[in-house]
BALOTI-591338 format. One record per residue (C-alpha): residue number from 1; x, y, z. Coordinates in steps of 0.25 Angstrom, whole numbers. Layout:
N
(NUM,(X,Y,Z)),
...
//
This chain:
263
(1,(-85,200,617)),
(2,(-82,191,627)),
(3,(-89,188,640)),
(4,(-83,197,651)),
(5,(-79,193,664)),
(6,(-83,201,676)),
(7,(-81,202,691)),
(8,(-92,204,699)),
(9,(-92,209,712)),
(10,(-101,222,722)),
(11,(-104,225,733)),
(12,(-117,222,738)),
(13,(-112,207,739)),
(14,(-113,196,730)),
(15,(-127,190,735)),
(16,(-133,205,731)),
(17,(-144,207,721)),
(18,(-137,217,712)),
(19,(-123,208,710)),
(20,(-132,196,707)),
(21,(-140,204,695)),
(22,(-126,209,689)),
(23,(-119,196,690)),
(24,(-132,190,684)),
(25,(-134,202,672)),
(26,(-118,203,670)),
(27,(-116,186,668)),
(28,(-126,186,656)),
(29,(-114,191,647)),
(30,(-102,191,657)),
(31,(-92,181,666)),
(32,(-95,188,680)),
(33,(-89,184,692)),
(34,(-93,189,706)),
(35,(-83,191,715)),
(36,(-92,200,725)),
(37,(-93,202,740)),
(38,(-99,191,750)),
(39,(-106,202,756)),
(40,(-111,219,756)),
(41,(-98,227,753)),
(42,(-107,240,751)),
(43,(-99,251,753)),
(44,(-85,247,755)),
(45,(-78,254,744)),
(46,(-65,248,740)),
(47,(-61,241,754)),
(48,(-52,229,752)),
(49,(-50,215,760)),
(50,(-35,209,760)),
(51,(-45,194,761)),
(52,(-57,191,756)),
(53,(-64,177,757)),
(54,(-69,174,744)),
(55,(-83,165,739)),
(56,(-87,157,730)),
(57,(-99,162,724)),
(58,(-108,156,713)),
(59,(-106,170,706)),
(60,(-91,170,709)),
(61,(-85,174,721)),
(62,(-90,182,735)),
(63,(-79,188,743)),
(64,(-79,193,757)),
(65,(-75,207,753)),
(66,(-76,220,746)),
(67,(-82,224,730)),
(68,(-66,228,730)),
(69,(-62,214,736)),
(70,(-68,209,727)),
(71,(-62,215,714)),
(72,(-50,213,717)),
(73,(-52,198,721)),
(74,(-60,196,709)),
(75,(-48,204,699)),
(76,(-37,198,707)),
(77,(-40,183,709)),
(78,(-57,178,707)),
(79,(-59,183,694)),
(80,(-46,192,688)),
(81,(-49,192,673)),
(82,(-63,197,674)),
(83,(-65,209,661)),
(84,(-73,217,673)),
(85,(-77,220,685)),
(86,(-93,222,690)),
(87,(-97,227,704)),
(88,(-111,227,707)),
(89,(-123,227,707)),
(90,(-123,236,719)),
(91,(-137,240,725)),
(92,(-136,255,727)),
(93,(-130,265,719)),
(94,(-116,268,720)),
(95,(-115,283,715)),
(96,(-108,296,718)),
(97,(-93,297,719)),
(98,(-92,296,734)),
(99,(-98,282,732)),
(100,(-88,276,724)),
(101,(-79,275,736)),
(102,(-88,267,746)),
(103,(-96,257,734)),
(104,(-91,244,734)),
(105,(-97,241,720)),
(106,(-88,252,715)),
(107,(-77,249,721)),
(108,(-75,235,717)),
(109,(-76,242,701)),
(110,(-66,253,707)),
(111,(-56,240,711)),
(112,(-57,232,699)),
(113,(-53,246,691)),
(114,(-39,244,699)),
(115,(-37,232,691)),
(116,(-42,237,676)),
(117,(-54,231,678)),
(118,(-66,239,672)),
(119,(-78,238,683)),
(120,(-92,240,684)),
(121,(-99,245,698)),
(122,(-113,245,698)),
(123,(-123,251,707)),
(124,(-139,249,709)),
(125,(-145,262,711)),
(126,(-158,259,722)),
(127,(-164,272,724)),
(128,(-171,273,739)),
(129,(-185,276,742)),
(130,(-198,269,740)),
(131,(-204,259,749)),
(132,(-190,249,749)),
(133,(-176,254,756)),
(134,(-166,254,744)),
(135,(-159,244,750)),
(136,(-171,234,748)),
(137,(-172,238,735)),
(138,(-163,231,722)),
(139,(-166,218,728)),
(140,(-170,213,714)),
(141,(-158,209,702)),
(142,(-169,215,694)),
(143,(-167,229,700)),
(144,(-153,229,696)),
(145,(-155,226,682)),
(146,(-150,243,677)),
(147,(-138,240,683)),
(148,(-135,225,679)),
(149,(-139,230,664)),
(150,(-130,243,665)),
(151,(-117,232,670)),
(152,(-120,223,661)),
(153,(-118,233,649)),
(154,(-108,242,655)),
(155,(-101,228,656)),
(156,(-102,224,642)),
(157,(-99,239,635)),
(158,(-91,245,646)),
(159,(-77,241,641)),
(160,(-78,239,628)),
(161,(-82,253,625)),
(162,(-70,257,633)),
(163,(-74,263,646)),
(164,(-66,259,655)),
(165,(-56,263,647)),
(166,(-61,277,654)),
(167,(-64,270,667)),
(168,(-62,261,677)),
(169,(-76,257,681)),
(170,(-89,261,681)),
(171,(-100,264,692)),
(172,(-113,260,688)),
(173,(-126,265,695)),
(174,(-140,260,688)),
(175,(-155,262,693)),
(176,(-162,252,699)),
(177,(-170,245,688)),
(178,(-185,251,682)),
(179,(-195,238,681)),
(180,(-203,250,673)),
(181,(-191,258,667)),
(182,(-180,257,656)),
(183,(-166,255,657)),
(184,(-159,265,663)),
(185,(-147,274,655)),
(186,(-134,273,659)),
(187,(-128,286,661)),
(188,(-112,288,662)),
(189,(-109,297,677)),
(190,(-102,301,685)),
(191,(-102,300,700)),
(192,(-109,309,708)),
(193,(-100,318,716)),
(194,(-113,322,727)),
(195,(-110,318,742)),
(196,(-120,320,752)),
(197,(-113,311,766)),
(198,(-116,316,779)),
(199,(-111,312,793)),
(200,(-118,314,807)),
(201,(-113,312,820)),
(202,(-121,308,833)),
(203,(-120,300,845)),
(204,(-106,296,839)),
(205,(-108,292,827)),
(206,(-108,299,812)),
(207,(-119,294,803)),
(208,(-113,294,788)),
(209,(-125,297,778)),
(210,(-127,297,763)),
(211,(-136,307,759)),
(212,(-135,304,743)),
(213,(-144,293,745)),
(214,(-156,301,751)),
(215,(-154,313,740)),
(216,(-156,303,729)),
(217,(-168,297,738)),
(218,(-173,310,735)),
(219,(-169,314,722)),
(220,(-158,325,728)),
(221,(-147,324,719)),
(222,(-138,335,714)),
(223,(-128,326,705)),
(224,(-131,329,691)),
(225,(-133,322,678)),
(226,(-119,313,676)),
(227,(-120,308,689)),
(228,(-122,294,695)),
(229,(-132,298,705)),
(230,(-138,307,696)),
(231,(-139,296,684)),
(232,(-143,284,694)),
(233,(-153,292,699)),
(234,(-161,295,687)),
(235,(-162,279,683)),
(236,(-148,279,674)),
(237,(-137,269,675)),
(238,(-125,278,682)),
(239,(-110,273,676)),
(240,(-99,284,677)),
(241,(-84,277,674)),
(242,(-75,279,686)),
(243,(-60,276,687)),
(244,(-56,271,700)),
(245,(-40,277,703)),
(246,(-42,289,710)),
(247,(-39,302,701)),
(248,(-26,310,704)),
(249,(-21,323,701)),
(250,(-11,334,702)),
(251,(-12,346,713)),
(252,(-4,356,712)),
(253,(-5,361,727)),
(254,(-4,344,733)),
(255,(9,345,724)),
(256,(13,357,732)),
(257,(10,353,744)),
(258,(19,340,741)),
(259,(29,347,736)),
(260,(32,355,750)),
(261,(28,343,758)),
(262,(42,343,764)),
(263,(45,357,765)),
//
């Protein structure tokens, strides 16, 4: 089989630790090119610049933009015959449905999948606790070896045994990596549909606050077995096959309502 070609890109930035260990585990059998951002894009979904300057970078090119930016320059003009398109290593875990939306990483995957492009988005999971805020946790490539060893085999086996032919792309979520442990097993989910935000309003402001971080802190979750919380959770590699066009379907009482729009 031939070498593939693959764009690279995230949303951390392309200085992070987690891009530099895919780029580095995913070139000892492929062409990859980074077209990532300058700079953190955490968390800015599928928002689109109409310019973006772009980089030379020794790994490819930076651009100051968006994980979606990004695709679309790399597919369009940087690097248009790539076989794939990687969006990664992000550090924190990029699970549950209502997530998809707001992650950068996935939404670069969830671009490249308007051009028929297969994509991989992949997500570190750092639980919190311990002595170390998660934040200062991951700082290691080592650390994101379960996730650069799950990309680089879904990379390899993915499309030859027809996935996306099922799919569009794939959200991947893996465990930090056990010094003392095994591999992890991958497990094929889906995302979990528990939503837990809260809004408070005092002295003219309203604080926005995720409580499914402090539930996992704590081991509180309901999502059961077949979940990407649930799977990441328990030390397994997460992938559930999306597709990225929103579903449609026929109502009987919208077509009603339609019908006697004008009446």
């Amino acid at each position: 089989m031939s070498e593939p070609s693959i764009l690279l890109t995230n949303d951390d930035g392309i200085e992070s630790v987690g891009f530099r260990a895919l780029y580095d585990g995913l070139s000892e059998f492929a062409d990859v090119t980074a077209v990532a951002p300058a700079t953190d894009q955490s968390a800015v979904g599928r928002k689109m610049s109409t310019n973006a300057v772009v980089s030379e970078h020794e790994l490819g090119y930076a651009l100051e933009g968006t994980p979606a930016d990004c695709t679309v320059a790399g597919l369009e003009a940087l690097c248009p015959d790539v076989d794939m398109v990687v969006s990664g290593i992000n550090k924190g875990a990029n699970i549950g449905a209502y997530v998809l939306g707001r992650s950068g990483t996935v939404s670069a995957a969830v671009e490249a999948a308007f051009f028929d492009v297969p994509a991989i988005a992949l997500s570190l999971y750092v639980p919190a606790g311990g002595d170390l805020p998660w934040h200062e946790k991951a700082t290691d490539p080592r650390d994101f070896r379960e996730a650069t060893h799950a990309a680089s085999y879904l990379v390899k086996h993915a499309e030859p045994a027809g996935v996306f032919e099922q799919c569009d792309y794939l959200n991947v979520n893996a465990p930090m990596s056990d010094p003392d442990g095994g591999p992890a097993d991958m497990q094929v989910t889906v995302p979990s549909e528990l939503y837990d935000m809260t809004a408070e309003f005092e002295n003219g402001t309203v604080e926005l606050h995720d409580r499914v971080w402090e539930r996992m802190r704590t081991g509180d979750i309901p999502d059961p077995d077949g979940t990407d919380r649930r799977a990441v959770v328990e030390g397994r590699v997460s992938v559930s096959p999306l597709t990225a066009p929103h579903t449609t379907h026929r109502h009987e009482a919208l077509d009603a309502l339609a019908e006697t729009y004008l009446e």
